[in-house]
SELOMAR-710522 format. One record per atom (N, C-alpha, C): x, y, z; residue in one letter. Coordinates in steps of 0.02 Angstrom, whole numbers, plus 50000, padded with zeros to 5 digits. Layout:
<atoms>
XYZA ...
</atoms>
This chain:
<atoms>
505685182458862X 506165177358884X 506715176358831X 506455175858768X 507075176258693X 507445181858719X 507225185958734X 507715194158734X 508115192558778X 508055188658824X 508335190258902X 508985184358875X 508815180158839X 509155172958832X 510035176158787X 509555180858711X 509925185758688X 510595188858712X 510315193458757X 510675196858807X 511235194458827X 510945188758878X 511465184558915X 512215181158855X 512015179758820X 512495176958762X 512865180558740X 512425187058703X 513145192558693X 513395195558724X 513185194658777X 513525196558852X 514305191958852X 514155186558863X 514535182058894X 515045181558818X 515015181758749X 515385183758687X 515675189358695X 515405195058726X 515825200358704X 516535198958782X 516295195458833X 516695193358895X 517425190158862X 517075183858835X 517555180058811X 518225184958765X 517805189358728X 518245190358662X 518755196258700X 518415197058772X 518855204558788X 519705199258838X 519425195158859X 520035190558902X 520385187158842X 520195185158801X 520595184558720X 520985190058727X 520775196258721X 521325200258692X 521755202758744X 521565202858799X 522005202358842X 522445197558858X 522285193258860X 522865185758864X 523765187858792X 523085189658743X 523725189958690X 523945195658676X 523815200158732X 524155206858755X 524755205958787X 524465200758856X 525135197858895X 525515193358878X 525435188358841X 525745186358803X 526355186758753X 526315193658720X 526495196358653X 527225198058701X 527495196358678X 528235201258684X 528425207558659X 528735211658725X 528885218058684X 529235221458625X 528965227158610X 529525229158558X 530205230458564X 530225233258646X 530915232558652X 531395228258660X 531195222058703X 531245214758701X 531565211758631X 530885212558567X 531115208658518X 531595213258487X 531805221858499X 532395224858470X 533205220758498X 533115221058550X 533575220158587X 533705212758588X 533345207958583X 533455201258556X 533725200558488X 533435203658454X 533605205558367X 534535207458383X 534535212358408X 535205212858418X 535795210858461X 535565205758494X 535955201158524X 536095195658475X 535685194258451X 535725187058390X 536265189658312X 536335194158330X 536815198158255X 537525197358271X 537515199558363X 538305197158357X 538525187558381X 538035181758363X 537985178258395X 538345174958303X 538815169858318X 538925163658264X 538435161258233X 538365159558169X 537875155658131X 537785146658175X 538555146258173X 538465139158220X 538035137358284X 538075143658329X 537545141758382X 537005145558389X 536915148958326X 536155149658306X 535645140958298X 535975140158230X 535865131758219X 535975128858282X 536225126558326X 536185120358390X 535535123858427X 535425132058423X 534955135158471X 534185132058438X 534235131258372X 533625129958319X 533495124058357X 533915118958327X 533895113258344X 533795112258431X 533985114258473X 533705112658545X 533055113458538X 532865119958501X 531955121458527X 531455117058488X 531745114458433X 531425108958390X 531375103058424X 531935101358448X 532045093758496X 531435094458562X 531355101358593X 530675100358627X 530345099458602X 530135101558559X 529495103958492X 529145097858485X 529485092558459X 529615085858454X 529285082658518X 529615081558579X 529505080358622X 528685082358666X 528525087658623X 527965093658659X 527205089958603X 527365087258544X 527035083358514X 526665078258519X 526825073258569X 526605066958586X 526095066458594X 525705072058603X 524955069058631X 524965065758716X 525305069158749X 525165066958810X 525095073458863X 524975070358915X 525045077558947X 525465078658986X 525965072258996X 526655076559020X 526965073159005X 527515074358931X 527775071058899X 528255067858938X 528675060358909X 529195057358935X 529875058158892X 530315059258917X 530995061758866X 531305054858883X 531425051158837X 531785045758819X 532725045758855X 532745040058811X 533605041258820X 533815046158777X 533485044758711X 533935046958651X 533825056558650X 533055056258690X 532945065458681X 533565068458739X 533505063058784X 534065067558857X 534735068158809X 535025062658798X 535605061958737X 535495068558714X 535075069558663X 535135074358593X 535025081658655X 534685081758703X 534365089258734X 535335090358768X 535585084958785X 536365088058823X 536855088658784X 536905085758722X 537395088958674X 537145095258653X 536665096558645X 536385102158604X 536345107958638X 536435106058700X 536265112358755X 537095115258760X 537435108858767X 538175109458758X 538425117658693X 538325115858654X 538455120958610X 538225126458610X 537525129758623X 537275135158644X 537565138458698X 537835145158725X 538035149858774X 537145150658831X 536695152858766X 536085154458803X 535755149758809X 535825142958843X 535525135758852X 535075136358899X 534975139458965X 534415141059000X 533955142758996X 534145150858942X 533465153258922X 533025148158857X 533635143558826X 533065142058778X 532735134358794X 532755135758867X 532275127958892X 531835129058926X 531235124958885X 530635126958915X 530335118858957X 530325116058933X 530015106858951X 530345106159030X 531005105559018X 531425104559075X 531885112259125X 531735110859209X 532215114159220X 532835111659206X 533425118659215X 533935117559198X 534475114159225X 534205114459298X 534615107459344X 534495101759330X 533855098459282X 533765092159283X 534315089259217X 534265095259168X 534925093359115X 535565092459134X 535575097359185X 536325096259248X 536405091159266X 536005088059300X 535915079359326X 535915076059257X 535545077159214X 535615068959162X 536285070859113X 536595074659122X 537365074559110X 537745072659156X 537475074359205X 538065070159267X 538085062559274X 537285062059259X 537075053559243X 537555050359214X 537795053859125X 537985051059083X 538785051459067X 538995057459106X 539615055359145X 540055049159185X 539555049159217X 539495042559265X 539615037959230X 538805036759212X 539045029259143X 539215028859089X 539805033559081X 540365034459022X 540945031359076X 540915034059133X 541385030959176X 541525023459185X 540855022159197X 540935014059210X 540905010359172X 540855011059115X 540805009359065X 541765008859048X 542005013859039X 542765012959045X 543305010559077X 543095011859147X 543375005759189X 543135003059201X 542794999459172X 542494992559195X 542914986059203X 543124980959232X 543564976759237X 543384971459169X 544274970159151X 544044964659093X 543924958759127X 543524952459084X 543174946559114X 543954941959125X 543904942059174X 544474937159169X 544374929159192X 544804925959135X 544814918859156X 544974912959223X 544484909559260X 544574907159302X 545384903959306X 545504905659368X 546264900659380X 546264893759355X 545594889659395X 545574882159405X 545264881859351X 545304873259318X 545154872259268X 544314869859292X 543944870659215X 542984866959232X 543014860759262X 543594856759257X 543454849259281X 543604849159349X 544214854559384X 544384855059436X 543864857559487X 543504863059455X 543014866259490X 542274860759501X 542374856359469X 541824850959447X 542034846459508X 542694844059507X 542654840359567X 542704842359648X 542794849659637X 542894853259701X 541984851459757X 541574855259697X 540704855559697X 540614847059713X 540714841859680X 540574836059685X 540854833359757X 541454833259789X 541684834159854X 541284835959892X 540914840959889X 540764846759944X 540114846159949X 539644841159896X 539054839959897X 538964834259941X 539324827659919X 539454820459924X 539624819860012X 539974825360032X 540314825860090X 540374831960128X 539594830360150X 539434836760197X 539874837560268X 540504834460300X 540634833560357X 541334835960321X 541474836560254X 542214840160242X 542214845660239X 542704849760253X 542894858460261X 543344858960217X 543374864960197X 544004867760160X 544664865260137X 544684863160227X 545454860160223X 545574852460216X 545164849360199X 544794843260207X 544774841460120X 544594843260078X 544454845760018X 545174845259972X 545774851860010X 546044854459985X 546744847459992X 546614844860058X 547104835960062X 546914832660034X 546304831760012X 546094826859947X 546274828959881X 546124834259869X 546524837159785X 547264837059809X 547694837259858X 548384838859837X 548614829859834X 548284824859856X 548434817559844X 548204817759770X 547944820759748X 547734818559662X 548214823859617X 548534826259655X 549204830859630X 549004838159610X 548464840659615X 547914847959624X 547974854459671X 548374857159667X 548554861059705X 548164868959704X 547704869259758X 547014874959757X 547134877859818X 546924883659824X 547104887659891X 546324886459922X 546384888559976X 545854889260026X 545234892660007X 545444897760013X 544814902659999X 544654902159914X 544974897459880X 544464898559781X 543974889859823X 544264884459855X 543854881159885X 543364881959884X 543404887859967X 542684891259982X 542204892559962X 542474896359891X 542024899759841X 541584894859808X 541914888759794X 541474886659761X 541014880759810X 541264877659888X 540874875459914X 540324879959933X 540314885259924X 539604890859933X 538994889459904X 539214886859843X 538694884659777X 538304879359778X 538754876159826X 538124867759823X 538184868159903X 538424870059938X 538234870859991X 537614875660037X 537044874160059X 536504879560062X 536614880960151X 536604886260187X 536414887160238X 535994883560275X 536124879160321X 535594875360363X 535194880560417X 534424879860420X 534244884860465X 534274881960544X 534354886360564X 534764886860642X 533914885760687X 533924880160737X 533254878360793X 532844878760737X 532194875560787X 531824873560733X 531294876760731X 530874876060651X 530464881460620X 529914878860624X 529264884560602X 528574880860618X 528414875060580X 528754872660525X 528444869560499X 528724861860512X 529344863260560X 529664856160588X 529124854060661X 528914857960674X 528564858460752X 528044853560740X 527574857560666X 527074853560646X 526834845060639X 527564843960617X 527714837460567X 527834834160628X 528024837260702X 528424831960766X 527814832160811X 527394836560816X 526944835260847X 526284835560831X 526084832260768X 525454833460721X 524974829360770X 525064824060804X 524734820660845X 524384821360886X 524724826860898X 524324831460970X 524164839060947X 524104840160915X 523894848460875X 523204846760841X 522604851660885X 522024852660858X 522174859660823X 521634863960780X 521774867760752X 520974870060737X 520914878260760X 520024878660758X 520164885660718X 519594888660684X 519604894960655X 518674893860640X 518364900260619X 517914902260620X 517714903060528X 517094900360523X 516754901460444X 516394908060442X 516494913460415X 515754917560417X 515584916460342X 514834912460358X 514284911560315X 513764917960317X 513364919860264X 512974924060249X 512364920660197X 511664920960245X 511194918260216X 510614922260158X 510234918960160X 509854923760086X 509534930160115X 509584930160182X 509354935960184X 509794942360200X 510354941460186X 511034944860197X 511274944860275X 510834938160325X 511234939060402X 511634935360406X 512224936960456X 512754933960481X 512704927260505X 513014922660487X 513034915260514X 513744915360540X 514114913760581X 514614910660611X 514744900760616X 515184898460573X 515264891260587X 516054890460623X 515964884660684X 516754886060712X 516874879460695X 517454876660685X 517674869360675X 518394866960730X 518254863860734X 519094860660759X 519234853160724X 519884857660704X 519894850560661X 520794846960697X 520774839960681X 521484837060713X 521944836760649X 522404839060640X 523174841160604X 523354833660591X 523634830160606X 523784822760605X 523274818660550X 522634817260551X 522194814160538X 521864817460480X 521814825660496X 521124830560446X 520424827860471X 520524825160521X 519904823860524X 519474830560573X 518824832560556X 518294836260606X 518134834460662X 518614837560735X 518294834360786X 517674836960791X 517284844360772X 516944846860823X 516744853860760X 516304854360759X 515744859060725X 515194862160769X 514854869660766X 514574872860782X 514344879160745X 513664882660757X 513454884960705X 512904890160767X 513294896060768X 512614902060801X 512744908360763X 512284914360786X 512284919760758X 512624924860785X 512834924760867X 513264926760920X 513824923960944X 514214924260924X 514784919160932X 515364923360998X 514904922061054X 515224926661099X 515844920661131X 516194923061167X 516654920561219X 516214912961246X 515734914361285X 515504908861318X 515144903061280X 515084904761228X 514694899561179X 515394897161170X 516014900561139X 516544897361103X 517204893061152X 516914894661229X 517244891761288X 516724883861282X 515974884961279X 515674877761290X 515784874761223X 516034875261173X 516094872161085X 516674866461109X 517414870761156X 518004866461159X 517754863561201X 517474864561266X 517124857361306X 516814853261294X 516414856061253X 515964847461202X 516504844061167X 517024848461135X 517414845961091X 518104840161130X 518214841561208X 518624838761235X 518304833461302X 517764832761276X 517244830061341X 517634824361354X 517714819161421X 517714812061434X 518634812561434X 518894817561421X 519704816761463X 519824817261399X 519564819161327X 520014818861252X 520064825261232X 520674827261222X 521084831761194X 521874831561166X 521854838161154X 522544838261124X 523164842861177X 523754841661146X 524234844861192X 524154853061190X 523984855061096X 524204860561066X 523584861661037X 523184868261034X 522864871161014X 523024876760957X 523064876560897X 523014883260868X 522394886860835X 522584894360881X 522134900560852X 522304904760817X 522014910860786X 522044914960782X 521874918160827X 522284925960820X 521924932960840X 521554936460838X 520814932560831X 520144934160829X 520064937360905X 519494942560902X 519364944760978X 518884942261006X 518514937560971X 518124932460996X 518174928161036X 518964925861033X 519234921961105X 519514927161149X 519024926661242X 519214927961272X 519444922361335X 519054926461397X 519624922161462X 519284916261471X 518534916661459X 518054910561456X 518414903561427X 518884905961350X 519204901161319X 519804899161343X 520024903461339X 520664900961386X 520774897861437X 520174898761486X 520104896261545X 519624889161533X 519464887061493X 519104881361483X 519944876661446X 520254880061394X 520994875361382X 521524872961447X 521414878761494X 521924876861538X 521754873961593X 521124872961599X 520794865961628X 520994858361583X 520854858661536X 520934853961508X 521584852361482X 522234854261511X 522844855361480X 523134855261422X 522804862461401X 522884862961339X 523244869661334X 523994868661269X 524224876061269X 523724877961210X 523894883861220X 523664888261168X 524114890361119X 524164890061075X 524534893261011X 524304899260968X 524374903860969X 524064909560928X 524544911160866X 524324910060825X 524684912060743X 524814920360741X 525454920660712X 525414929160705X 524874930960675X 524824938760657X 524284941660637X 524434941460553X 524084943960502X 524114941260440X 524504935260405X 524514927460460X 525064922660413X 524524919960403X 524154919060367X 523674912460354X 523844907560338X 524524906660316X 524964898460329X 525214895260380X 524954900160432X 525274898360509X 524684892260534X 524094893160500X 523474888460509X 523274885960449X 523854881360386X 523574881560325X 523274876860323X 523014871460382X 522684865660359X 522034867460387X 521924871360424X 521124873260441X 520924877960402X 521534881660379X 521314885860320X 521124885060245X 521434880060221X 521114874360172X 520554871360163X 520394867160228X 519914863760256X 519234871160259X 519234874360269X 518594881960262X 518684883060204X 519224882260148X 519034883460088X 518904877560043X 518804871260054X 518564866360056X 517794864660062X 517814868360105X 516874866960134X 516604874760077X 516934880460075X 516554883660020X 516504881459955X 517104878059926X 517064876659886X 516514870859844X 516574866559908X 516324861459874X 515624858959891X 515324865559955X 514634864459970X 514214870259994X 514774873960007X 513994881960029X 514064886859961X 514494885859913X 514354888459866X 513824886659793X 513624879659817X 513194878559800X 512264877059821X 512294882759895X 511594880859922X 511644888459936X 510624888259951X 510564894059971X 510404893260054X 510664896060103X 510644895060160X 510134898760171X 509544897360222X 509204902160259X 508904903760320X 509154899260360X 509214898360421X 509764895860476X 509764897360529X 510494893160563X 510434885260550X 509574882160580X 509774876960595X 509914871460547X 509904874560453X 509904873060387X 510704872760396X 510974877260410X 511644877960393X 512074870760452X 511754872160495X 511914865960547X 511994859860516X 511404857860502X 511244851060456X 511624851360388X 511734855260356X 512324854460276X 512824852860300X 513244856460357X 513864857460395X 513994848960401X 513474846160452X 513494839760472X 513594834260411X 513244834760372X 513184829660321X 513624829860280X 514104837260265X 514644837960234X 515104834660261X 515244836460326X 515804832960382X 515774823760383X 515424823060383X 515194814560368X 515534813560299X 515344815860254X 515744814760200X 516544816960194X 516784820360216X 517294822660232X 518044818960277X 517574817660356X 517854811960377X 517874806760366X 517424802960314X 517344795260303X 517654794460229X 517474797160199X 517574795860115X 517894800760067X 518214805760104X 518724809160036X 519164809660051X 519444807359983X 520254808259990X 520724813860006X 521174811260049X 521694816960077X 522484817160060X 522634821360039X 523264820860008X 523864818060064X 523734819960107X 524284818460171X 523964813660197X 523584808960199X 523464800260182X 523504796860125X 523984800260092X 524204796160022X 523474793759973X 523014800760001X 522324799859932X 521874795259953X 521874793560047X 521594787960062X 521074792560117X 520464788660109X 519874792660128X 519914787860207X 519434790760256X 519344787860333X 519054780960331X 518514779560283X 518374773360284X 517844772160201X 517754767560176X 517474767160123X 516794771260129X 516634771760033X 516054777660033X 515664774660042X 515364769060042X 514784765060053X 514404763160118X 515004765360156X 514594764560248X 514624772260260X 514394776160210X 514234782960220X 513684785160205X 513104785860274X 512514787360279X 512194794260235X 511974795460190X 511584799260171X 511104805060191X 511434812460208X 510984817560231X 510664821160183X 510064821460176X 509684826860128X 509854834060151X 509994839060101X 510204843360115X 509534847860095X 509254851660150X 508694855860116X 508854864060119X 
</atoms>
């Protein structure tokens, strides 16, 4: 087995040493090559011998870094296009870069030699800072004046401004008003009547799926309506909004998401109960940010601290959280004022 081990090794040594010498067979440049190079460089200037030195050093340099695909700075592109400049044989003696890319970062630096030269001098405003001061102050103070409106008030104070330097500067304190109204005006006009439901997925100790659904009212924050299964099909989530709207109470406006969990079951249980539906685009989670809060609310401040292990466990935390929730904590959009004092707030053991 030693012999055989033997074998194999100076086997695989004498392999190596024979592709060695072949590599630096192919490698090697010819003799006729380096004659004929030799005598091209004799009738060549001492001067662009030296710039030729210096280009292959400036890679050299560059080829040093320790990386594996070096980055050429400003100052190497700089030093690689003057230097190439002076050499006749500049192609052959570039190895790092092709020779179109030196083409381009001279054209680069063309360019911004250009703009750099005509560049416009800064010139001094016409109107004076105080003039321009009261133009902005006008145009803030007196959103119902225009241009020309502006420009009869400065010529009574003896100020004589054209139209369009006006403009320019009512641009600045003047902001674009947005045109019909946006979701978040909709919200604020009809918070009264906007329920708002989305789905919890909880995961218990034994790694199964829990589903919690909520509807909560926009106006108030308060929880109309909680539910808690392991199938959260269509027809379970059609009977959740009928418990939730039982005895003639509902809202005008419903918002969902684009969960595929609501189907016709749901829909058809809202439009009994005249209810629109609202569906949030697909990735805005600010389109539902108060139910979306409110689910990071309840992780935060109570299933991240239990171990769940059953539905009807998770039921009962849900509940006793919500009690606390609706009665006694503060809400920022009730000015930090809770539903009713903490003390007529019944006590659930959470197991």
């Amino acid at each position: 087995m030693h012999g055989i081990l033997t074998f194999i090794k100076r086997l695989t040594g004498l392999g190596l040493q024979s592709l060695h010498h072949r590599f630096v067979a192919w490698t090697k440049p010819s003799t006729t090559a380096l004659i004929l190079g030799t005598l091209t460089d004799l009738a060549r200037s001492k001067s662009e011998l030296v710039a030729e030195n210096a280009l292959l050093r400036q890679q050299l340099i560059i080829l040093q870094r320790q990386v594996k695909r070096p980055a050429c700075t400003n100052t190497d592109r700089m030093l690689l296009v003057v230097l190439a400049r002076a050499v006749r044989t500049w192609k052959q003696a570039l190895f790092i870069v092709q020779p179109e890319t030196l083409l381009r970062w001279h054209r680069q630096g063309f360019r911004l030699f250009w703009k750099y030269t005509s560049r416009a001098a800064a010139r001094k405003p016409k109107i004076s800072a105080e003039t321009a001061a009261l133009i902005k102050e006008m145009a803030r103070d007196n959103r119902l004046w225009g241009a020309e409106r502006i420009r009869g008030e400065l010529l009574k104070l003896g100020i004589r401004v054209c139209k369009r330097t006006i403009q320019k500067y009512m641009r600045q304190v003047r902001t674009a008003r947005p045109r019909g109204q946006n979701w978040k005006t909709f919200l604020d006009t009809h918070a009264e009547q906007i329920w708002a439901c989305d789905f919890l997925a909880v995961t218990d100790l034994c790694f199964r799926s829990l589903s919690a659904f909520f509807i909560i009212e926009l106006h108030t924050r308060k929880v109309i309506h909680v539910g808690v299964t392991r199938n959260p099909t269509d027809a379970w989530i059609a009977q959740q909004l009928r418990e939730a709207t039982a005895f003639g109470v509902g809202p005008k406006y419903l918002i969902r998401d684009n969960d595929g969990k609501f189907g016709m079951g749901f829909a058809r249980v809202a439009q009994t109960s005249d209810i629109e539906i609202l569906k949030t685009p697909s990735y805005a989670p600010r389109a539902n940010a108060i139910c979306e809060r409110f689910l990071g609310s309840v992780r935060r401040e109570c299933l991240d601290h239990l171990f769940i292990l059953h539905e009807k466990q998770l039921h009962r935390v849900l509940h006793a959280y919500l009690l606390y929730f609706n009665q006694a904590r503060p809400h920022c959009k009730r000015q930090e004022q809770s539903g009713s004092p903490l003390k007529k707030v019944s006590l659930v053991a959470w197991t």
